[in-house]
C-alpha positions in Angstrom: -7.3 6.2 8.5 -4.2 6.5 4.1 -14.0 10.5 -8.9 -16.3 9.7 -6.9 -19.5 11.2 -6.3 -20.7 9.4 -8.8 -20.8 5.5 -7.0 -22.5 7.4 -4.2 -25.3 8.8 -6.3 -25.7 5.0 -7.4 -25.0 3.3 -3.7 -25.8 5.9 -1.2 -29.1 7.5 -0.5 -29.8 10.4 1.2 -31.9 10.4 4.3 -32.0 12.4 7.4 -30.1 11.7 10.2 -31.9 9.4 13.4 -34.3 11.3 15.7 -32.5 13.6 18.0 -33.6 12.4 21.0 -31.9 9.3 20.0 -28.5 10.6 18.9 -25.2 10.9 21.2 -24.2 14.1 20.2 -20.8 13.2 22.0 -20.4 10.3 19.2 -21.3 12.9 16.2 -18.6 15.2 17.0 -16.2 12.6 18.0 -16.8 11.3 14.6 -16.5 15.0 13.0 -13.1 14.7 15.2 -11.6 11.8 13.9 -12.4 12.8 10.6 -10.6 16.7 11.0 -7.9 14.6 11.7 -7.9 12.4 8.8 -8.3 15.6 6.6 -5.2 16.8 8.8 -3.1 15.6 6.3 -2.9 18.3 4.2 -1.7 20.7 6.5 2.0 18.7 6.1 3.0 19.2 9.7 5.8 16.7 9.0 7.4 19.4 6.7 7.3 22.3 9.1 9.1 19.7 11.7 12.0 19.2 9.2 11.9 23.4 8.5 12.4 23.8 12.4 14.6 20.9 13.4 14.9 20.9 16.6 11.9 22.3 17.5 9.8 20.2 19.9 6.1 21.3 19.6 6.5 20.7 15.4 8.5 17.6 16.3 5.4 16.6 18.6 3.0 17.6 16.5 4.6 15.7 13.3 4.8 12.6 14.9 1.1 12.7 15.8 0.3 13.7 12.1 2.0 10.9 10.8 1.7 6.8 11.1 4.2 5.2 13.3 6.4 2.4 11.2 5.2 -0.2 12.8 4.7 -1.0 16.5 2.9 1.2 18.8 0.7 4.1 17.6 0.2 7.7 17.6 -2.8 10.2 17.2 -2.9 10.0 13.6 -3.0 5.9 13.7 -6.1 6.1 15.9 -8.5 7.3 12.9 -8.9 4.3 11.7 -9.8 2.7 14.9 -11.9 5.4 15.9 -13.8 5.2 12.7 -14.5 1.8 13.1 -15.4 1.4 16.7 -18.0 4.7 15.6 -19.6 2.0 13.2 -20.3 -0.3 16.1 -21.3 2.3 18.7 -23.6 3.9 15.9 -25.2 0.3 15.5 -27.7 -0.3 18.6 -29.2 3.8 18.0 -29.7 2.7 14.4 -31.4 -0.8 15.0 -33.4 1.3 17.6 -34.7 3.8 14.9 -35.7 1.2 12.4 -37.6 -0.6 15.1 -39.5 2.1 15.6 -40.0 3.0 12.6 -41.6 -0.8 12.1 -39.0 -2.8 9.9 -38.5 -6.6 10.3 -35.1 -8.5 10.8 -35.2 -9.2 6.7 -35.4 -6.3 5.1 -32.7 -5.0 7.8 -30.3 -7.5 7.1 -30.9 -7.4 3.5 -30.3 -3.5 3.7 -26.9 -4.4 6.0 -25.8 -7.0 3.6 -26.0 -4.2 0.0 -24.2 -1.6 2.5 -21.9 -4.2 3.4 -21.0 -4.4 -0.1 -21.1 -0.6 -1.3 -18.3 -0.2 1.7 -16.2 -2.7 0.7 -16.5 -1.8 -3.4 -16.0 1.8 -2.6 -12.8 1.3 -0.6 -11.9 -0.5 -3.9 -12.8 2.4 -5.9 -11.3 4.9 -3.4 -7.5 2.9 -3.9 -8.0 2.2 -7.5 -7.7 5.7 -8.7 -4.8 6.7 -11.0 -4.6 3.1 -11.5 -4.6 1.5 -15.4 -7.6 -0.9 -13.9 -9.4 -2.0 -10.9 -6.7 -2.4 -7.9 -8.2 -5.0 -5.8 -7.6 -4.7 -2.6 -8.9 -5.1 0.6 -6.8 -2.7 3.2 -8.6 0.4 2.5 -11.0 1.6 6.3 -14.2 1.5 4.0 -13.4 -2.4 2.7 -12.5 -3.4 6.5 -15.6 -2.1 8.0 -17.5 -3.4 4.6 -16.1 -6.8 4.7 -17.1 -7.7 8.8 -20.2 -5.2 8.8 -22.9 -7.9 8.3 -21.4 -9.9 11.1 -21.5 -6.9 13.1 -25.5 -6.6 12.6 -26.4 -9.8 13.4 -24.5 -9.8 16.7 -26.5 -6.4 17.8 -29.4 -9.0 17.8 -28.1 -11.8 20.2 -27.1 -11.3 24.0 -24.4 -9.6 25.9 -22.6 -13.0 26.9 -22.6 -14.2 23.5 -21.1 -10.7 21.8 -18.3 -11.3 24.7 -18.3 -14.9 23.7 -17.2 -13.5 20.2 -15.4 -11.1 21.0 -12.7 -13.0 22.7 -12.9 -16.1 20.1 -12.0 -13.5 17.4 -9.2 -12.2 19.1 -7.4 -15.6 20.5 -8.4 -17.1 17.0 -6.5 -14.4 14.8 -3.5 -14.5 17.4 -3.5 -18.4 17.2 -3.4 -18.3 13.4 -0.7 -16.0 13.8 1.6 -17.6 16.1 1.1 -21.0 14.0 2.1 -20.0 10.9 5.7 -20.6 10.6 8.0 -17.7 11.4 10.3 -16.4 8.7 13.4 -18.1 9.5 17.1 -15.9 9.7 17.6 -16.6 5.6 14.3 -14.8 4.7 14.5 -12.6 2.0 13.2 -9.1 3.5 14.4 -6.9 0.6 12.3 -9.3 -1.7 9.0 -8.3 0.1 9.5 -4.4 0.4 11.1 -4.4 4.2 14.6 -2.3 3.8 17.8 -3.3 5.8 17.2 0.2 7.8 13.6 -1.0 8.8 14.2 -1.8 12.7 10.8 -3.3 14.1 10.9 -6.6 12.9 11.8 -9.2 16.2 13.5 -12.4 16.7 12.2 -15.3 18.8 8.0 -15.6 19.2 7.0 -12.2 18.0 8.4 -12.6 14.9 5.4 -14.3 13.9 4.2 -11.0 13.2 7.0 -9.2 11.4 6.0 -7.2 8.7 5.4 -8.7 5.4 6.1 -12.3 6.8 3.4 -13.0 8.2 0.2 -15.5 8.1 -1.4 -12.2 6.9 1.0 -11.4 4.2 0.7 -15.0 3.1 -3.3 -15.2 2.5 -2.9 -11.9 0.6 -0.1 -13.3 -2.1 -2.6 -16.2 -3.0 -5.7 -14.1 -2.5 -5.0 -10.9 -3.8 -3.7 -12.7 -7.2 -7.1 -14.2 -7.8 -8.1 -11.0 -9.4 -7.0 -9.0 -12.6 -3.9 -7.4 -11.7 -1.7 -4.9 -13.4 1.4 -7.2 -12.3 1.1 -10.2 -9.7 0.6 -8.9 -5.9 3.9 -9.5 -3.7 3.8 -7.5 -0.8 1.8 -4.5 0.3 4.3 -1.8 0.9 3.0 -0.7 4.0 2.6 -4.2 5.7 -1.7 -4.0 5.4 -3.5 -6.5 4.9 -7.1 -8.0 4.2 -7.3 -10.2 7.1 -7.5 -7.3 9.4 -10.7 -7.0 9.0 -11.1 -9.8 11.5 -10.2 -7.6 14.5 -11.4 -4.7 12.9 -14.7 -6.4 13.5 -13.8 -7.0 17.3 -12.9 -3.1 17.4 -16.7 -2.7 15.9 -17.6 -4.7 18.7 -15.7 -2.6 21.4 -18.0 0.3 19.6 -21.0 -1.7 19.9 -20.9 -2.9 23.6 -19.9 1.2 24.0 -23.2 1.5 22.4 -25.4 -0.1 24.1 -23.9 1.1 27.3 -24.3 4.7 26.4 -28.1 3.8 25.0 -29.2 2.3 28.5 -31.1 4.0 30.8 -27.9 4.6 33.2 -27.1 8.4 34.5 -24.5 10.5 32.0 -21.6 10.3 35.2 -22.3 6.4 35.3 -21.2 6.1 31.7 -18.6 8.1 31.8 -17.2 5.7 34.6 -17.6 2.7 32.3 -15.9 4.5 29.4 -13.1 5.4 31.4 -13.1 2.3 33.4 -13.0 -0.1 29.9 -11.0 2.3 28.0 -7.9 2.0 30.6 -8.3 -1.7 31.1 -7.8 -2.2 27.4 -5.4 0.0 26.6 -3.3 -1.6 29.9 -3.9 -5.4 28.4 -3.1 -4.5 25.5 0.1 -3.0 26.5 0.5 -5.8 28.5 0.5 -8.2 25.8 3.7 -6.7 23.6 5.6 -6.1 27.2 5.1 -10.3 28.1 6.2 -11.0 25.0 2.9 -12.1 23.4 1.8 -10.3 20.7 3.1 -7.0 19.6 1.0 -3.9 19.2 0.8 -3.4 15.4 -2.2 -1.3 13.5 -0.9 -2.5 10.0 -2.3 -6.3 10.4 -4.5 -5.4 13.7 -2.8 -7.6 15.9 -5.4 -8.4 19.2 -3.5 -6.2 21.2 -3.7 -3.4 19.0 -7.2 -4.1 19.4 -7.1 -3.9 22.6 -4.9 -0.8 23.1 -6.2 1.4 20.5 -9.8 0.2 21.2 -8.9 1.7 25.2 -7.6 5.0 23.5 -10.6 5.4 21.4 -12.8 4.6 24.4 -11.2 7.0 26.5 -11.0 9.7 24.1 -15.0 9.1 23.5 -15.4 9.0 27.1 -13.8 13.1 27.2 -16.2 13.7 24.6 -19.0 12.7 26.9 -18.1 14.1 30.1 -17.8 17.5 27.7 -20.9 17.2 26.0 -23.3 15.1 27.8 -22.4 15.2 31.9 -21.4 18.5 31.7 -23.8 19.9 28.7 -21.8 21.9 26.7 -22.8 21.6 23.2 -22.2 24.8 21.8 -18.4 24.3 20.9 -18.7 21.2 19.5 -21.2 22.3 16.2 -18.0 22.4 14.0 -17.2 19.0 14.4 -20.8 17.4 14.7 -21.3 19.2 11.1 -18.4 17.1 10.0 -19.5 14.0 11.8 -22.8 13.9 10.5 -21.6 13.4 6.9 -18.5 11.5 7.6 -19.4 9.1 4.5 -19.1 12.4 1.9 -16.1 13.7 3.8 -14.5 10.3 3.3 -15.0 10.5 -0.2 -14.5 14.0 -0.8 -11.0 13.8 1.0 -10.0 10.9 -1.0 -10.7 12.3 -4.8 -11.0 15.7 -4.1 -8.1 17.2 -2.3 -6.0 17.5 -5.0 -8.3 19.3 -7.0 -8.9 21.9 -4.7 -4.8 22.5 -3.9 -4.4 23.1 -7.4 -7.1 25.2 -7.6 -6.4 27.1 -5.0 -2.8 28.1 -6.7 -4.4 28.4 -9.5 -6.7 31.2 -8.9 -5.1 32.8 -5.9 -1.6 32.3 -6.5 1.4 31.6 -3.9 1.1 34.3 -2.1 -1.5 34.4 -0.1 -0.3 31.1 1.8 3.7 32.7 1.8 2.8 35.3 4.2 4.4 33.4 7.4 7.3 32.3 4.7 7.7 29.6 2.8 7.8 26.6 5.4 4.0 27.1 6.1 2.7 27.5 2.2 1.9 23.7 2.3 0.0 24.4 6.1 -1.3 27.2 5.0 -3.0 26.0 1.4 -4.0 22.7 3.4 -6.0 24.8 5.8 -7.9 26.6 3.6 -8.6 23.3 1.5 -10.4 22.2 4.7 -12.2 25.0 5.6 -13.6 24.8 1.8 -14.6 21.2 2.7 -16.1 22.4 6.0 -18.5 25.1 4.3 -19.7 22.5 2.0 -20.4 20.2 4.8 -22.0 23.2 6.6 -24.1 23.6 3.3 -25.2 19.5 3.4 -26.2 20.4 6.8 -28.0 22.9 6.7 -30.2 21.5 3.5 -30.5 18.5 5.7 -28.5 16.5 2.9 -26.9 13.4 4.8 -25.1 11.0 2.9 -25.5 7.5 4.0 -25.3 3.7 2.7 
């Protein structure tokens, strides 16, 4: 959800945001939210939980700062969902502005099909830094979104039935492929692909066809991935991503875009909070329901369907608090921090992934340790992370208020 402003000068142009009678200002600052927590990072929560062992709001707060190994999910492993399913709810407000604004099907799809491509080549450019040449690889959020975004646009064009229709055969498809590639048997190797002895979430029996770095997944990736230049030949991704994910990443872009059009239709603000919170609990329970029977398990690192479900329910419900916040009950006001965020969620993306660094140093450099030893040394890191984002934020806040939106 884990350099650069020059491809967006080439890629991205900057445009003002859609009409704002038009825009969900619940979905902006859900988007400025998910990417606060993104930027999170750098506050190193996980550090102050070892500093104060024992200590259950730091213990709480680490483990929703950080991505679970592999099963399950916590906060932090819902930015990346929440991203994505924003791409799909943003979808039906943007072919709704171009409308009226006159384009034709063609020079919309042509425009989906170029950012289709800048996505997916900036995710590449995003992972390939500090690297001797291009890293080719598919996992990054940007490349997902990139590589299922066309097929996204066209299927904001057909009806409800067939999205459904889609929907579903993209989930039992990618769980079928799954469960009939052959499971690693008990003499695989796991050492050989990067999965220590102490690594405790791989099963035995049926769900084993999704163990990490095993899996039908794992496999396209060690013939596709080594079709490109490589610094050495690709065996395993360390953290068990892969690039077929971006099939159900497109079926959480669909979750976003049925959300979409439900929040675009002409229904009162207390009826669509009922259908948020109504979907985003029937989700979250079937996918739930799906690791508990013993049919798929609930894994963000290669999407399984019911991750897709479950953190597609989560996302849903935590958009649907958004909305009863903002538009049932009308208050706005609060939420201005995050929309400023939201609205430039491309820039912060980037700026997060080549820029942090920079600014940590920087911020030693010219004010010293102190400053950020002041509650001792277990909260420098917090501290100097902080004020890293609030830097980001007033640049943001800058953008804004120039009415400098970067999109693609």
């Amino acid at each position: 959800m884990s350099s650069k402003a020059e491809p967006i000068a080439l890629a991205a142009q900057v445009e003002s945001p859609l009409p704002a009678k038009i825009r969900v200002v619940s979905l902006d600052a859900f988007r400025g939210t998910v990417m606060v927590l993104m930027l999170a990072e750098a506050l190193r929560i996980p550090s102050l939980a070892q500093a104060f062992p024992g200590n259950a709001f730091w213990s709480f707060l680490a483990f929703h700062s950080s991505h679970v190994e592999w099963q399950w999910g916590s906060l932090h492993d819902l930015i990346q969902p929440g991203f994505s399913l924003l791409v799909g709810a943003s979808l039906p407000f943007s072919i709704a502005s171009r409308r009226t604004r006159g384009d034709r099907l063609a020079k919309m799809l042509a425009h989906a099909v170029w950012r289709a491509l800048i996505l997916i080549f900036l995710g590449v450019f995003l992972r390939s830094q500090h690297r001797a040449i291009t890293y080719f690889t598919f996992e990054d959020t940007l490349s997902q979104i990139g590589l299922g975004y066309v097929f996204l646009f066209l299927l904001g064009f057909v009806r409800l039935r067939t999205q459904v229709v889609v929907f579903l055969l993209l989930l039992i498809g990618y769980w079928g492929a799954f469960a009939l590639y052959p499971a690693p048997g008990p003499g695989f190797d796991y050492a050989a692909v990067g999965v220590p002895s102490t690594f405790t979430s791989n099963h035995t029996g049926f769900l084993s066809h999704w163990n990490k770095n095993s899996n039908l997944a794992w496999a396209f990736d060690t013939w596709f991935l080594n079709l490109f230049p490589r610094e050495s030949p690709f065996r395993f991704n360390g953290g068990g991503y892969s690039t077929l994910s971006f099939i159900p990443t497109l079926a959480t872009m669909m979750l976003g875009l049925f959300a979409g059009q439900w929040l675009k239709s002409a229904r009162t603000s207390g009826q669509k909070l009922k259908g948020l919170v109504v979907a985003g609990a029937v989700l979250t329970l079937a996918g739930a329901l799906c690791q508990w029977a013993g049919i798929c398990p609930v894994v963000k690192r290669i999407w399984t369907p019911s991750w897709t479900l479950y953190s597609g329910g989560l996302v849903l419900l935590l958009i649907a608090g958004f909305h009863s916040l903002i538009e049932w009950k009308g208050w706005k006001r609060w939420s201005f921090p995050l929309v400023v965020v939201g609205m430039n969620s491309i820039a912060i993306y980037v700026m997060a992934g080549t820029m942090e660094r920079y600014f940590l140093d920087a911020l030693t450099r010219h004010l010293g340790r102190a400053p950020f030893l002041v509650f001792g040394p277990a909260f420098e890191a917090t501290l100097r992370g902080g004020a890293m984002m609030l830097i980001f934020w007033l640049i943001l806040y800058w953008m804004y208020r120039r009415k400098i939106f970067i999109r693609i």
